[in-house]
FILUMRO-429973 format. One record per residue (C-alpha): residue number from 1; residue in three letters; y, x, z. Coordinates in steps of 0.5 Angstrom, whole numbers, padded with zeros to 4 digits, always signed. Example, Ala and Ser with C-alpha at 12.3 -4.5 7.8 and 13.67 -1.06 7.14 Angstrom:
 num residuo    yy    xx    zz
   1     ALA -0009 +0025 +0016
   2     SER -0002 +0027 +0014
//
This chain:
 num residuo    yy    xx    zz
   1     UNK -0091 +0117 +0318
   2     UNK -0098 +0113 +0319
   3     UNK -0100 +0115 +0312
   4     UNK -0098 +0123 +0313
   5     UNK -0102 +0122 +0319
   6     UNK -0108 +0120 +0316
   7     UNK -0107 +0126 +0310
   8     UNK -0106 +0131 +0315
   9     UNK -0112 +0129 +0318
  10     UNK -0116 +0129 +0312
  11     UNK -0114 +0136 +0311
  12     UNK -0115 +0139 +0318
  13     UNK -0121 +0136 +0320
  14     UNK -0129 +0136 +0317
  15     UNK -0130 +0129 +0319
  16     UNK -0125 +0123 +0322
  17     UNK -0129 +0124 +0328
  18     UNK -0127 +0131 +0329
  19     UNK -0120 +0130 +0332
  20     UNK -0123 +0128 +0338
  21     UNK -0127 +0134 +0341
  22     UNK -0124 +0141 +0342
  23     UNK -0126 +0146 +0336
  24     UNK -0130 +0150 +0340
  25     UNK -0135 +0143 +0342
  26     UNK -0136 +0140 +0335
  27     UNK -0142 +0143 +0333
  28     UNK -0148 +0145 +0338
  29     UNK -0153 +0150 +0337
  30     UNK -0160 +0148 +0338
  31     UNK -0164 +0153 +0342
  32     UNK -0171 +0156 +0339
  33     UNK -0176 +0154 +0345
  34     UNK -0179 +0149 +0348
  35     UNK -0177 +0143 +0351
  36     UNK -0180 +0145 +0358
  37     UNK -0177 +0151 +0357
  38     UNK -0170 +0149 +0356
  39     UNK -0170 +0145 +0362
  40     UNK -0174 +0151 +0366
  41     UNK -0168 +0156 +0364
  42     UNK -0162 +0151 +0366
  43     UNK -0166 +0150 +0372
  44     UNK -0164 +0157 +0375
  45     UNK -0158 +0155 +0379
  46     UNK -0160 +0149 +0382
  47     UNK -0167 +0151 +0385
  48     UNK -0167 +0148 +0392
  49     UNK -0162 +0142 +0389
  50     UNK -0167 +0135 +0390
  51     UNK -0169 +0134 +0383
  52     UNK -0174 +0128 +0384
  53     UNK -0172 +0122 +0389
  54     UNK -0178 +0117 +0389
  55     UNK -0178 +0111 +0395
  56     UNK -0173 +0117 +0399
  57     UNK -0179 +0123 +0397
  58     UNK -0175 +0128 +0395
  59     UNK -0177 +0134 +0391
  60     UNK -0173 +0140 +0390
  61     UNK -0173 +0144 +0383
  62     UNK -0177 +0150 +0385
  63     UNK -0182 +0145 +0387
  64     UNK -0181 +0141 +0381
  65     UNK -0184 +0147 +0377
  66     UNK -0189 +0149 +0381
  67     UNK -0192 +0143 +0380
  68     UNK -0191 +0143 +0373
  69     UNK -0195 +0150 +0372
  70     UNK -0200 +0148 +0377
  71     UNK -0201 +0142 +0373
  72     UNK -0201 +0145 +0366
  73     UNK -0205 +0149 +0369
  74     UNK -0210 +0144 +0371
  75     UNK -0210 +0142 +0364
  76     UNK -0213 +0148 +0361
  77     UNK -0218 +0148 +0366
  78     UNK -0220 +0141 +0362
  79     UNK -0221 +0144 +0356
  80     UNK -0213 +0142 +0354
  81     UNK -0210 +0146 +0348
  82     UNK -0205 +0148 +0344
  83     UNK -0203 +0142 +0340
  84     UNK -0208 +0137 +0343
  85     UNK -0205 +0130 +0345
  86     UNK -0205 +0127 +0351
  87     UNK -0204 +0120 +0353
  88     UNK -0199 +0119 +0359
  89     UNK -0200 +0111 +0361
  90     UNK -0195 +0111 +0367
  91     UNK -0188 +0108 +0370
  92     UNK -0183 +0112 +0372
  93     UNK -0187 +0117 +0377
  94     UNK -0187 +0125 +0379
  95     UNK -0194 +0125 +0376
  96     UNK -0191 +0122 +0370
  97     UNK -0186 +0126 +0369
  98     UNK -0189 +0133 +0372
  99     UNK -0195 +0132 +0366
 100     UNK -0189 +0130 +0361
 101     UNK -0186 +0138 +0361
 102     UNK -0194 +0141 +0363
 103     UNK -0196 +0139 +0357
 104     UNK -0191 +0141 +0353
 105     UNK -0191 +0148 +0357
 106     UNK -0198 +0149 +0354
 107     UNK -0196 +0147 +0347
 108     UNK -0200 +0141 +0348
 109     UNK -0197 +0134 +0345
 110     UNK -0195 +0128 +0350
 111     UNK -0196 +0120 +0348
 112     UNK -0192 +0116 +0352
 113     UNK -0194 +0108 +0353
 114     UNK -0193 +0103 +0356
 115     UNK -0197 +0102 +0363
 116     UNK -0197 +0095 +0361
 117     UNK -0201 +0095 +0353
 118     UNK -0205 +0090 +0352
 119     UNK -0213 +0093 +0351
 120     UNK -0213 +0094 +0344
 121     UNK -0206 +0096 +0344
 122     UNK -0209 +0103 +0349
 123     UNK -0214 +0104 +0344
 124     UNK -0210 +0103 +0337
 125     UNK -0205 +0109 +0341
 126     UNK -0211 +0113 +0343
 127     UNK -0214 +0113 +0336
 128     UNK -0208 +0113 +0331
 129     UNK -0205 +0119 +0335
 130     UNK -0213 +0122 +0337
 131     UNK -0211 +0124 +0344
 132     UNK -0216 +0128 +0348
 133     UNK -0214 +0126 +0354
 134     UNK -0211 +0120 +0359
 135     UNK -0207 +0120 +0364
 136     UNK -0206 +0114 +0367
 137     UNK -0204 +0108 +0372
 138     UNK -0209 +0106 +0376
 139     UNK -0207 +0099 +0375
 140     UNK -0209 +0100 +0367
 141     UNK -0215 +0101 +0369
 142     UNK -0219 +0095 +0368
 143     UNK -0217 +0095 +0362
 144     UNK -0218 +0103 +0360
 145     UNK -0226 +0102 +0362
 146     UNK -0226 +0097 +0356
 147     UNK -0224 +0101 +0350
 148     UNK -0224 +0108 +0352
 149     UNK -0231 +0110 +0349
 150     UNK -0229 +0107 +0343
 151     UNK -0224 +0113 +0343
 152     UNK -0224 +0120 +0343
 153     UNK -0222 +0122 +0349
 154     UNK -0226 +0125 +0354
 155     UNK -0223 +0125 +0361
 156     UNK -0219 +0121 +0364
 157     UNK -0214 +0122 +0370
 158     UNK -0212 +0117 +0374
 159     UNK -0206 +0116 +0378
 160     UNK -0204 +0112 +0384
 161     UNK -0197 +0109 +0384
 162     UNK -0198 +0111 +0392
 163     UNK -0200 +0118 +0391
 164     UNK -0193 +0121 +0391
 165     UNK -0190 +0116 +0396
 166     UNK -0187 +0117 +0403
 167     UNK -0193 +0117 +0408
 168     UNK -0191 +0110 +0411
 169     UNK -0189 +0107 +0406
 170     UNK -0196 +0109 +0402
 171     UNK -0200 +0107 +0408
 172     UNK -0197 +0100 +0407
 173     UNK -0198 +0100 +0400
 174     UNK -0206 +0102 +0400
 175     UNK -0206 +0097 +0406
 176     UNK -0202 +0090 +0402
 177     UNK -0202 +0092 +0394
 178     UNK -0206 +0098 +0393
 179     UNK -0213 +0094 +0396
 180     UNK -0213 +0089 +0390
 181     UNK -0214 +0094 +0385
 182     UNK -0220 +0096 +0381
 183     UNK -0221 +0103 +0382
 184     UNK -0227 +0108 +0378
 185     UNK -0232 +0112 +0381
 186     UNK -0231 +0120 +0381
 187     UNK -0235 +0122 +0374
 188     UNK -0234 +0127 +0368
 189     UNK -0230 +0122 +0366
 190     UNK -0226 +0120 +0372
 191     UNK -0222 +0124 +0376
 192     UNK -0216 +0123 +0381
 193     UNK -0210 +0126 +0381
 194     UNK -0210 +0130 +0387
 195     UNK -0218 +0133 +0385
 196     UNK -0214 +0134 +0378
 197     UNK -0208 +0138 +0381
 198     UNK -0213 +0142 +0386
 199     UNK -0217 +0144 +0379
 200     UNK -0209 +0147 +0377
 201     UNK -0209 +0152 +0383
 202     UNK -0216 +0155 +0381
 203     UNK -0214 +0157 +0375
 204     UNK -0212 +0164 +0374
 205     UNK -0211 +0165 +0366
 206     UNK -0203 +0165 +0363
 207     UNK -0202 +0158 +0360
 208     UNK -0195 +0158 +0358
 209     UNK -0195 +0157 +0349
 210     UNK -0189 +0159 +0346
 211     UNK -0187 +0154 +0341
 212     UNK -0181 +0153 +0337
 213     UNK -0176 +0148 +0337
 214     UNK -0179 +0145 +0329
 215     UNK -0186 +0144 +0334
 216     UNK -0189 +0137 +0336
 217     UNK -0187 +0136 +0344
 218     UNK -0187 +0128 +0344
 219     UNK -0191 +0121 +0341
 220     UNK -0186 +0115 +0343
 221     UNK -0186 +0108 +0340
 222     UNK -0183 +0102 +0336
 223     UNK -0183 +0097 +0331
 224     UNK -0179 +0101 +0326
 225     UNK -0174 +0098 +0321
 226     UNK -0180 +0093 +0319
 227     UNK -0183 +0091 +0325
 228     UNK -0189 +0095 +0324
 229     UNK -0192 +0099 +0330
 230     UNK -0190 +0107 +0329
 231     UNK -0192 +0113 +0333
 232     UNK -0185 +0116 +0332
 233     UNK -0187 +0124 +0333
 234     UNK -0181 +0128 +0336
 235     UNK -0180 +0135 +0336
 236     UNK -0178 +0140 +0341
 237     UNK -0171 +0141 +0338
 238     UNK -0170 +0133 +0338
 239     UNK -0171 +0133 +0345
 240     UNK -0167 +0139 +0347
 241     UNK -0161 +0137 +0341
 242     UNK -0159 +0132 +0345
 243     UNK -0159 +0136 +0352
 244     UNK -0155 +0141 +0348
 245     UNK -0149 +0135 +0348
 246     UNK -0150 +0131 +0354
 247     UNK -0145 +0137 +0357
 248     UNK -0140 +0135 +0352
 249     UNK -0140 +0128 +0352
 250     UNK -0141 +0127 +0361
 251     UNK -0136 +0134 +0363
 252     UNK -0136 +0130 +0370
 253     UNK -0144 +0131 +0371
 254     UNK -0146 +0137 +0376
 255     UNK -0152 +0139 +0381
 256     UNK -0148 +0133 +0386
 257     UNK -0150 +0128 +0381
 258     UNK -0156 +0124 +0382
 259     UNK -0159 +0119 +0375
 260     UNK -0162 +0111 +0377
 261     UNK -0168 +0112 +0372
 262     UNK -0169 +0105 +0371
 263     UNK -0171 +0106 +0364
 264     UNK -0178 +0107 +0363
 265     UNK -0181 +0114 +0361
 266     UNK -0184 +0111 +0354
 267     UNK -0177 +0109 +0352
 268     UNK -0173 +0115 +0348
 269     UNK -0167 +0113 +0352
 270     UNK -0171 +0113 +0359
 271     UNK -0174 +0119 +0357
 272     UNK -0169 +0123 +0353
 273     UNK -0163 +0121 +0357
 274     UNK -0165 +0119 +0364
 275     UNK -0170 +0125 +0365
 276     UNK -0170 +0130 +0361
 277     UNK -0161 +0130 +0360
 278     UNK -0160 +0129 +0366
 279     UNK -0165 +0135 +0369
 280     UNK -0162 +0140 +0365
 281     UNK -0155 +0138 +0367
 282     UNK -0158 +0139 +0374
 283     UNK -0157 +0133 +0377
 284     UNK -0163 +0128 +0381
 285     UNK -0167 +0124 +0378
 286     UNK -0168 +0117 +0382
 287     UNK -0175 +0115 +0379
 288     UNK -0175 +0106 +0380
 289     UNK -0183 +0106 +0378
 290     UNK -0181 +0097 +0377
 291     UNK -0174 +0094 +0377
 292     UNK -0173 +0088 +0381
 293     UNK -0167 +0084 +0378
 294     UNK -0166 +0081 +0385
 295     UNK -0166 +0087 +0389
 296     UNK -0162 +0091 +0385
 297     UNK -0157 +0092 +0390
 298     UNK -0162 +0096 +0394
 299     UNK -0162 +0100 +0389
 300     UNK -0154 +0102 +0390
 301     UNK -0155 +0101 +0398
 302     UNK -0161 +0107 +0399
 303     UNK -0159 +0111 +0394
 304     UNK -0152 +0112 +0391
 305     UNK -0153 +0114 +0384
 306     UNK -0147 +0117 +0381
 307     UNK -0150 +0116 +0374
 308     UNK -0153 +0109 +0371
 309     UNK -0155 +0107 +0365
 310     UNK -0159 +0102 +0362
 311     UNK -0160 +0096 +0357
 312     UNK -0156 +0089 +0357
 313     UNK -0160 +0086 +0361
 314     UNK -0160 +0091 +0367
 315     UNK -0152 +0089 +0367
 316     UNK -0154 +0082 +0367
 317     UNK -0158 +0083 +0372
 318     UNK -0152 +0087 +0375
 319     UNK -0147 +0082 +0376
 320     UNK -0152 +0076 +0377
 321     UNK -0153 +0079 +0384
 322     UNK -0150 +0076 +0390
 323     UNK -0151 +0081 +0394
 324     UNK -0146 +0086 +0391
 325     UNK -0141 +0083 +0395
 326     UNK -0137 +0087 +0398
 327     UNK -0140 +0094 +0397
 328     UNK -0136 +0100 +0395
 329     UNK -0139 +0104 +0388
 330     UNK -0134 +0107 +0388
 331     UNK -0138 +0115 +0388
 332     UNK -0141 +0111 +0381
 333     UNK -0138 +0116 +0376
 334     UNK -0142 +0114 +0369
 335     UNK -0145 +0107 +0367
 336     UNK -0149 +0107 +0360
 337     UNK -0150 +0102 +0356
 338     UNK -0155 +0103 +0350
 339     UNK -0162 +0100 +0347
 340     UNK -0158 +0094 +0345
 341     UNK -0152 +0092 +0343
 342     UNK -0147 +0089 +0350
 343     UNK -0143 +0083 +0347
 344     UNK -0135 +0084 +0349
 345     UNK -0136 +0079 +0354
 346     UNK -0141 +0083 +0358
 347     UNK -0138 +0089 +0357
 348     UNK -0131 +0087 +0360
 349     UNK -0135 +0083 +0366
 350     UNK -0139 +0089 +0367
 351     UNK -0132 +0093 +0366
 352     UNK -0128 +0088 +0372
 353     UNK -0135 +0088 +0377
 354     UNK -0134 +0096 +0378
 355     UNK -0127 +0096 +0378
 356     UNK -0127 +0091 +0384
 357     UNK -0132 +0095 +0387
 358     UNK -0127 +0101 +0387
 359     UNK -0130 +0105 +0382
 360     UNK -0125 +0108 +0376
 361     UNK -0130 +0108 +0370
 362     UNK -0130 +0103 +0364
 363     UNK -0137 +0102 +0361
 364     UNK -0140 +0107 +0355
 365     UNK -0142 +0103 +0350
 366     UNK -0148 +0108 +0345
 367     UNK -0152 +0107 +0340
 368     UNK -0158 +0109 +0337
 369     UNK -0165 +0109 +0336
 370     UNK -0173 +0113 +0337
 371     UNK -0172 +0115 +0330
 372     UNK -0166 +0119 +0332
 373     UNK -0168 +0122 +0338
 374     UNK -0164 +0117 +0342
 375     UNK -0156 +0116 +0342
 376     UNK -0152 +0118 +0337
 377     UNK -0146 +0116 +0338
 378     UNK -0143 +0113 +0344
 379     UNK -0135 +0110 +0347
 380     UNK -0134 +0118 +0350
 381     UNK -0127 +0121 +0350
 382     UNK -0122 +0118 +0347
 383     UNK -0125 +0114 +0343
 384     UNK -0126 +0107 +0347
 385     UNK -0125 +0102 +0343
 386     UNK -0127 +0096 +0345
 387     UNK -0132 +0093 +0342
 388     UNK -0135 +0100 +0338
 389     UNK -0140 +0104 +0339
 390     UNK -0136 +0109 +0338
 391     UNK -0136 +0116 +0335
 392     UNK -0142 +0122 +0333
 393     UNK -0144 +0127 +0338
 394     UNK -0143 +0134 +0336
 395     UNK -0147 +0135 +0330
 396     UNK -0149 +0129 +0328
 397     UNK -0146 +0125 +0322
 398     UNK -0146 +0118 +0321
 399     UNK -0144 +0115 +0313
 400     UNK -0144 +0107 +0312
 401     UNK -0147 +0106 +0305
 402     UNK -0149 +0100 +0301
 403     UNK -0156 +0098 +0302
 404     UNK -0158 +0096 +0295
 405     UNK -0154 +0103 +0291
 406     UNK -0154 +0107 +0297
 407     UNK -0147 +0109 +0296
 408     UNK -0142 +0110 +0301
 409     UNK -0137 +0105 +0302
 410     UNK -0131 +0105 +0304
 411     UNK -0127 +0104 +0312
 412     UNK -0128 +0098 +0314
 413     UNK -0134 +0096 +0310
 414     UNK -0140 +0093 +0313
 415     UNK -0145 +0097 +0310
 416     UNK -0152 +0100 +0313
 417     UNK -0150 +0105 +0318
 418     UNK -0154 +0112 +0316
 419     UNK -0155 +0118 +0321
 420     UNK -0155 +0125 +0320
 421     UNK -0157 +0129 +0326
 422     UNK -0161 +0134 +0330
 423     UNK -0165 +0130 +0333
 424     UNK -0166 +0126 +0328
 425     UNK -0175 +0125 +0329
 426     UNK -0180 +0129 +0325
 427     UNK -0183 +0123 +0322
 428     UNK -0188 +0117 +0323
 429     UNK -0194 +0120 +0324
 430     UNK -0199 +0120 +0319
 431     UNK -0195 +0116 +0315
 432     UNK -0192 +0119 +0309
 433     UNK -0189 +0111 +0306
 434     UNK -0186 +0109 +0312
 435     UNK -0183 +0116 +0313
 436     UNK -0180 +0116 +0306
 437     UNK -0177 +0110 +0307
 438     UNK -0174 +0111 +0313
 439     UNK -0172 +0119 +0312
 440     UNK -0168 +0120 +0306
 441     UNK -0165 +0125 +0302
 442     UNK -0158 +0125 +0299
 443     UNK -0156 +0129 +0293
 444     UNK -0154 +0134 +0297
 445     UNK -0161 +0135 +0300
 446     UNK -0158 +0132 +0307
 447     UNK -0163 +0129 +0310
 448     UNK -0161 +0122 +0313
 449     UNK -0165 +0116 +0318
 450     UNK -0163 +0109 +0315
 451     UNK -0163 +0106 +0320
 452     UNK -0163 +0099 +0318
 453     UNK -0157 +0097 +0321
 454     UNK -0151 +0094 +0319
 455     UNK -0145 +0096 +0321
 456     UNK -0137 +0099 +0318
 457     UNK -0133 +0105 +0321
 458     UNK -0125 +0105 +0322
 459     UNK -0122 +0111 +0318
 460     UNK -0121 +0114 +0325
 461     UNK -0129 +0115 +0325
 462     UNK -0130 +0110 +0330
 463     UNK -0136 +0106 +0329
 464     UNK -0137 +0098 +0330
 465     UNK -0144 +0095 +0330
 466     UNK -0145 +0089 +0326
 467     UNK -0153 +0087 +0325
 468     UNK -0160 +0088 +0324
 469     UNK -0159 +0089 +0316
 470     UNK -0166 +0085 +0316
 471     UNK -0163 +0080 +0321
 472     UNK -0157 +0078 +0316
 473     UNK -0158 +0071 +0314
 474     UNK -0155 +0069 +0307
 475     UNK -0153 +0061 +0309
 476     UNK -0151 +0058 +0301
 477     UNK -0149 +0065 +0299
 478     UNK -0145 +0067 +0305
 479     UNK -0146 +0073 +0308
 480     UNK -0148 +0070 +0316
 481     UNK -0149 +0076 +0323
 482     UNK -0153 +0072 +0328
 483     UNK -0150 +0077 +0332
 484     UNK -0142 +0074 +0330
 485     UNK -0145 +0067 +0332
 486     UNK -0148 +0070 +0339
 487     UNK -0140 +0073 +0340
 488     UNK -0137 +0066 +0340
 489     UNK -0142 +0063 +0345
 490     UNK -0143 +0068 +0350
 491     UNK -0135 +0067 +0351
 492     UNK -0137 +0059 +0352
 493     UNK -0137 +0058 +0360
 494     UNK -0143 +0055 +0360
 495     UNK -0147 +0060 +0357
 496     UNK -0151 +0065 +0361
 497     UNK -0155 +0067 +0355
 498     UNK -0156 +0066 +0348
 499     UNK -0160 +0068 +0341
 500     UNK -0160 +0066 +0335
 501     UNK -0165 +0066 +0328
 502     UNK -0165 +0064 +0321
 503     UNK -0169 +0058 +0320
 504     UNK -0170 +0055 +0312
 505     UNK -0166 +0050 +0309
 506     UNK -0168 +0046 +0302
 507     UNK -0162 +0048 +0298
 508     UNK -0158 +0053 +0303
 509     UNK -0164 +0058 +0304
 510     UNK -0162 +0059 +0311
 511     UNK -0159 +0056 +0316
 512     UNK -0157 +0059 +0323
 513     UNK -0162 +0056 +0330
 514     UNK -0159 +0058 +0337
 515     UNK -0163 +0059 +0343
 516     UNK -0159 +0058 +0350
 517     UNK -0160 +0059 +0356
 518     UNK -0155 +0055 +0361
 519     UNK -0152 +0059 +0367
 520     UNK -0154 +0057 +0374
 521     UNK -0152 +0050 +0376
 522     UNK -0150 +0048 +0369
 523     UNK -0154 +0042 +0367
 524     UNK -0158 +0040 +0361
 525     UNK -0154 +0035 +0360
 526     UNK -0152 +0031 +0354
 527     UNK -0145 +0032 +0355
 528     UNK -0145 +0040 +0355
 529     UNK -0149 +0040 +0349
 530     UNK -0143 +0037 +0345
 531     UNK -0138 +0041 +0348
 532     UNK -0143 +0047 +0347
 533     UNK -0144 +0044 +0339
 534     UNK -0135 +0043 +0339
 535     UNK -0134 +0049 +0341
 536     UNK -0137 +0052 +0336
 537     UNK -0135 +0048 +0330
 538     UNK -0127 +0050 +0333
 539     UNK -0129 +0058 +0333
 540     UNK -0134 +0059 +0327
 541     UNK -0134 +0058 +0319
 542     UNK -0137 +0051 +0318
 543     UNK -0143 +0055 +0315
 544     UNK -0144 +0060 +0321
 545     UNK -0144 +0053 +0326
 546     UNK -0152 +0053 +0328
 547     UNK -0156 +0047 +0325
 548     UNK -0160 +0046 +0331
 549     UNK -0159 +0048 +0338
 550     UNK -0165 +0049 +0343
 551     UNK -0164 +0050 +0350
 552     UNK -0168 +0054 +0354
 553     UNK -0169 +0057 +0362
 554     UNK -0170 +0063 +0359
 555     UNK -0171 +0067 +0353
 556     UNK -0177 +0072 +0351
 557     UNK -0175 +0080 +0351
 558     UNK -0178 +0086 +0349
 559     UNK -0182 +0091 +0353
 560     UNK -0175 +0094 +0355
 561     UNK -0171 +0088 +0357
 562     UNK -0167 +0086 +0349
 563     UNK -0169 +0079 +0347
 564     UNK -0175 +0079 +0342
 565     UNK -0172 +0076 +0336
 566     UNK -0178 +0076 +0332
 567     UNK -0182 +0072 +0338
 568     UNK -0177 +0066 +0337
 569     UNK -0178 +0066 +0329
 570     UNK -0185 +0066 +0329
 571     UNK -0185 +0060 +0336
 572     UNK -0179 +0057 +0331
 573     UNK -0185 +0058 +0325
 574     UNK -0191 +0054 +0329
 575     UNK -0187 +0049 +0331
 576     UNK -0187 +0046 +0324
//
């Protein structure tokens, strides 16, 4: 009966995936506007429903895009034009998100960087994506002053992460932290946020530029599938595809929802799920400028969201706070885990923490990269196996393939994890290698993102995540996953964290090294050391067992919270 089953689906459904959607929600249609636009028109209903909430400032739709069109228009009175990039260097602010849509009501292009880029880093972003214009933290610019003459860009807004708080709390701010920072004079170059935004509500001319879904809206960052930086260039149509399924895949969300924007807005997932997803379904967005793992709580007890999405590390900060006894979460409706991979381990703790604060949720697992336009597959419906990444959104494809003959292979085979979609980027900015490599075209002429990671799908069409391919260590001829590796010591007691890497053998080629931190209260202690050493050799292969261990108190992370597997390779390589 199974093998019927299974021949009756072939027949019935495109994909295998398909069974899990309705027929009329296994496609999306990608609207032909702009990215402000699209956001604008799902806006009319929810008009005078909070839109941003910042410290408990809350601001409504209707004033949201007031300020959007004050401020696009303050960026024509600056000489601002269609196509010229402007580059945003700021936390999770109403300023940062207000320039994000003005800019692209003018058909202008934003850059997003981190707020916390290294001199150098700044100038390399200014110059590779020759923006014109700065907007920018002014915790940033100490740093700023250093490199922007060797730039082409001509004026700098500057921004306080107190213009838009609570006066109490502003007043507090420009009394304690707000004091300490190097500010610029006002100058041709320099201008504050507040005499920028006047300069909009003078301005007369029409701004808006109608672009098309094919047109640049954003610039958002990452090391690619080779570690190299990239300016990754989506389009309007990438950033809205993922607003067209966001309906279909969180049915639940409606105007009463509120979304906990942790994430920052240079991140793909911050910016395409936590900001611009979660306004045209209609929800408030919470704007947390820093995290701070030890209140996290406060965050819940202030503001009650009802969605929450984040990295790993979000969630490990989650349950090592003990503050969160005894709190009801029950109005929680949506967890989101993405950016990184959430061993099982984890997502059961996270899993069983929310049921014992009465929230009736399990946690979505998703999947994807900046390449992609952000997630493209995720644990939603019935598609929740634990341990997956679960199944494509409407319209997107996934193939795994060989990575050598690029040829499909079959359920249940690891291979590289291949995605089509239609938020899949334009490409890397002026770099028509990398683009090709990355972006290729089957015989078919289908274009799809190699994603670099190694994975297997179930005949179902459910996704499983296995690696980085580049991660992948070959131990005597034996495949090796250090994420397999870091499965079997998470479920270790004692073991809060972990991360492991090759390091080279005279005659095995490779062989694995495991990084560890110990959980609070545990010490480094020989004993621990052999049971840590024992438990291992019991539950993995014996080419899979780390050769070396070191023990840690933490482990380096990327700027969004994932351990930085190359910074421990290159401290592993200095040491020798």
């Amino acid at each position: 009966m199974k093998l019927f089953d299974k021949m009756v689906n072939k027949m019935k459904y495109k994909h295998p995936w398909d069974k899990y959607y309705d027929k009329d929600k296994r496609e999306i249609e990608v609207p032909n506007v702009s990215v402000y636009e699209y956001m604008r028109d799902c806006s009319q209903n929810v008009l005078d429903k909070t839109t941003l909430n910042y410290f408990n400032k809350k601001m409504s739709r209707r004033t949201f895009l007031n300020e959007i069109n004050i401020c696009a228009k303050a960026l024509r009175s600056q000489g601002i034009r269609e196509g010229d990039v402007v580059t945003i260097c700021m936390p999770n602010t109403p300023e940062a998100v207000i320039a994000f849509y003005a800019i692209n009501e003018i058909g202008a292009i934003a850059n997003i960087i981190h707020p916390l880029s290294a001199e150098e880093e700044i100038k390399f972003s200014l110059n590779s994506t020759k923006s014109v214009m700065l907007i920018a933290i002014n915790l940033s610019y100490k740093k700023v002053k250093e490199i922007i003459e060797d730039t082409a860009v001509y004026k700098t807004i500057v921004v306080s992460a107190s213009d838009s708080m609570p006066t109490l709390l502003k007043f507090g701010y420009n009394l304690t932290a707000g004091r300490k920072i190097e500010k610029p004079k006002r100058s041709e170059s320099y201008m504050y946020w507040h005499d920028f935004m006047e300069k909009g509500k003078h301005y007369t001319n029409k701004v808006l530029v109608k672009t098309t879904k094919d047109q640049p809206a954003v610039i958002l960052h990452s090391g690619g599938t080779t570690g190299t930086p990239k300016n990754i260039v989506l389009t309007n149509g990438n950033i809205n595809a993922l607003a067209k399924q966001a309906p279909i895949l969180f049915p639940k969300i409606d105007s009463s929802d509120s979304m906990l924007a942790v994430l920052p807005m240079f991140h793909c997932f911050g910016l395409c799920v936590c900001v611009h997803d979660a306004l045209c379904l209609g929800a408030t967005v919470i704007l947390i400028p820093q995290f701070d793992a030890k209140r996290f709580d406060k965050l819940f007890t202030s503001y009650k969201p009802t969605i929450v999405a984040g990295v790993p590390t979000l969630y490990e900060a989650l349950l090592t706070n003990k503050h969160f006894d005894n709190m009801d979460l029950s109005y929680v409706k949506y967890v989101i885990s993405g950016g990184d991979s959430l061993v099982p381990e984890k997502n059961d703790a996270v899993n069983k923490f929310f049921r014992a604060h009465g929230a009736d949720l399990s946690i979505i697992q998703g999947y994807g990269m900046t390449e992609t336009g952000g997630p493209v597959c995720a644990q939603i419906l019935d598609a929740t196996v634990p341990g997956s990444i679960g199944i494509p959104f409407p319209s997107n494809e996934i193939k795994i393939v060989n990575p050598d003959t690029k040829e499909e292979v079959p359920y249940g085979e690891t291979g590289e994890i291949c995605v089509h979609s239609p938020a899949t980027m334009a490409g890397y900015l002026d770099n028509e290698v990398e683009t090709n490599e990355i972006l290729q075209m089957d015989k078919k002429g289908k274009i799809w993102v190699h994603t670099g990671d190694l994975g297997y799908m179930t005949e179902d069409g459910i996704v499983f995540y296995v690696s980085r391919l580049k991660r992948m260590l070959i131990v005597s001829g034996y495949n090796v996953y250090p994420s397999h590796i870091e499965n079997v010591l998470m479920k270790h007691p004692d073991v809060l964290n972990c991360g492991v890497i090759g390091i080279p053998h005279p005659y095995k080629v490779q062989v694995p090294k495991a990084y560890i931190v110990l959980k609070e209260g545990v010490k480094d202690r020989m004993k621990v050391r052999g049971d840590i050493k024992d438990y291992c050799k019991k539950n993995l292969a014996a080419y899979m067992v780390p050769k070396e261990f070191e023990f840690r108190e933490s482990l380096p992370k990327t700027l969004i919270g994932k351990v930085n597997y190359r910074e421990l390779e290159s401290e592993n390589k200095s040491t020798k």
